[in-house]
C-alpha positions as CSV (number, residue, x, y, z in Angstrom):
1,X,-114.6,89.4,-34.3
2,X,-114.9,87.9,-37.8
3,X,-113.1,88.3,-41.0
4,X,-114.6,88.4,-44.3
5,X,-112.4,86.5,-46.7
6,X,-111.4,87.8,-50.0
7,X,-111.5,86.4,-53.3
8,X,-108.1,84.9,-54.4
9,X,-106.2,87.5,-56.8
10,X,-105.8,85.8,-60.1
11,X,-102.0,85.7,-61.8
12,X,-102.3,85.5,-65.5
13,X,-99.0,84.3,-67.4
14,X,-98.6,85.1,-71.2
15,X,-96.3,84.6,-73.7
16,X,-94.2,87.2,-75.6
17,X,-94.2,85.9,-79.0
18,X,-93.5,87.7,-82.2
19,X,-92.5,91.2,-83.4
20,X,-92.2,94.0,-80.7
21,X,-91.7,97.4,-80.9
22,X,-88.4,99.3,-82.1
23,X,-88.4,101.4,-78.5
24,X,-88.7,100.6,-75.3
25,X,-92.2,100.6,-73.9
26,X,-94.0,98.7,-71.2
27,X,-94.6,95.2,-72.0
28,X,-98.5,95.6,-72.2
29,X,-97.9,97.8,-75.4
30,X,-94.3,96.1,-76.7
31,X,-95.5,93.1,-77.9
32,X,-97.5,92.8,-81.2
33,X,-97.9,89.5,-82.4
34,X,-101.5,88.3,-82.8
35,X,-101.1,85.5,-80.2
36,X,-99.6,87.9,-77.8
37,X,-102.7,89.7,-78.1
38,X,-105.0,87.3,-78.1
39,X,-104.0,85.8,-74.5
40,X,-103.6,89.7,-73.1
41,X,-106.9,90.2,-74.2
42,X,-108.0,86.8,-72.3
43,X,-105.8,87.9,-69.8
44,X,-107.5,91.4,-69.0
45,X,-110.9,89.4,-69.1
46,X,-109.7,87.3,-66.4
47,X,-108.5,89.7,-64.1
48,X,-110.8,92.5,-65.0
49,X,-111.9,91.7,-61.5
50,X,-108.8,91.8,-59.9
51,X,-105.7,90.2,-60.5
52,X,-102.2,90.9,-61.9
53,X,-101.0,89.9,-65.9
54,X,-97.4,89.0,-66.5
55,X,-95.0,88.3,-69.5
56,X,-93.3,86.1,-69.9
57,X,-89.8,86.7,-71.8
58,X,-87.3,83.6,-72.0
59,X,-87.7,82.0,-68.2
60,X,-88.1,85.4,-67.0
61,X,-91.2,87.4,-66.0
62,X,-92.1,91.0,-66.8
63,X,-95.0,92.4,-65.1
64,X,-97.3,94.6,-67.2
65,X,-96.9,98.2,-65.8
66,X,-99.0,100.9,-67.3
67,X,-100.9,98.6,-69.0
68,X,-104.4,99.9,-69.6
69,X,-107.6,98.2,-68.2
């Protein structure tokens, strides 16, 4: 019997710089500085195949949870 391997599942870190939102929300829609944006929109073109994007929030991780793709 053989296996087919799978394609490794890409983990994209980003950062949470600048202003957020007043309320709580999920970190894909919290975060609105410009650089934030621009590395989740790198980060959803990297995993847009597959893979998992995380925040990053002061030596912690957040992972991105209802985030839309």
């Amino acid at each position: 019997m053989t296996t087919t391997p799978h394609a490794p599942e890409f983990v994209v870190v980003i950062p949470c710089l600048g202003k957020k939102l007043p309320v709580a929300a999920p970190a894909g829609e919290l975060y609105l500085g410009s650089y934030h944006r621009a590395c989740r929109a790198t980060a959803d073109a990297l995993t847009e195949g597959g893979g998992t994007v995380l925040v990053e929030q002061s030596g912690a991780v957040i992972r991105l949870i209802g985030a839309p793709r």
